[in-house]
C-alpha positions as CSV (number, residue, x, y, z in Angstrom):
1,X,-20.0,-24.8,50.7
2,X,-20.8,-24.1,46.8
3,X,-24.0,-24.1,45.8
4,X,-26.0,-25.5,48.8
5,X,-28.9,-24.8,50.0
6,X,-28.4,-22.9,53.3
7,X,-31.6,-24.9,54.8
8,X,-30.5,-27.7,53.6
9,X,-27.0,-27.8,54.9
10,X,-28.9,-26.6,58.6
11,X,-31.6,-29.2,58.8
12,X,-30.5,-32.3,56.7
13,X,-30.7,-35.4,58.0
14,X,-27.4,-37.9,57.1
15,X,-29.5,-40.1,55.2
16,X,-30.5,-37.1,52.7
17,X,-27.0,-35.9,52.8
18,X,-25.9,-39.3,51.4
19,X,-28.4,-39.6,48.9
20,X,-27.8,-36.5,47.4
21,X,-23.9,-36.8,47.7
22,X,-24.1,-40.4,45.5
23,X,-26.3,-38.4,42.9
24,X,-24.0,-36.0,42.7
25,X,-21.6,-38.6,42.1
26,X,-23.9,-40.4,39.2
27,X,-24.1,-37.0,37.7
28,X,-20.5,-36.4,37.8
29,X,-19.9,-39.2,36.0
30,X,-22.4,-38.9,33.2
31,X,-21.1,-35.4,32.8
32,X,-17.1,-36.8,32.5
33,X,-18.3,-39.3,30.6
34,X,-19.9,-36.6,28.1
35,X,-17.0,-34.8,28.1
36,X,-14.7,-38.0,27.1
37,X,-16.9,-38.0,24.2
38,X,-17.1,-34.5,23.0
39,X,-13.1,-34.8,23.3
40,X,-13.1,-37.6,21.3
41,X,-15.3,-36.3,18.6
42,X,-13.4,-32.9,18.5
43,X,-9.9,-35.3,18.2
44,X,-11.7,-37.1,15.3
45,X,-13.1,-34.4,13.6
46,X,-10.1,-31.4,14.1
47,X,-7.7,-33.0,11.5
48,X,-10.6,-32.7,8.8
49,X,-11.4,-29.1,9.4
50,X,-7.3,-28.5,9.1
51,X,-6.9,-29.9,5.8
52,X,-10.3,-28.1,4.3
């Protein structure tokens, strides 16, 4: 198990093991979400740096 805490995974209630999994999960999407963005941005702005 990636980057958990070792006490954590020992002593965690299921309750704390949920909330932490759907956080995870919110920042999984913001982070996806960023990188849709950043994609589109660098698909917008690559043909104008070809034709400089």
């Amino acid at each position: 198990m990636t980057a958990l805490d070792p006490d954590f995974v020992a002593n965690a209630s299921t309750d704390a093991i949920r909330t932490q999994y759907e956080r995870a999960e919110r920042m999984a999407e913001l982070w996806a979400d960023q990188a849709r963005d950043l994609f589109l941005l660098l698909a917008e702005r690559a043909p104008e740096e070809t034709t400089r």
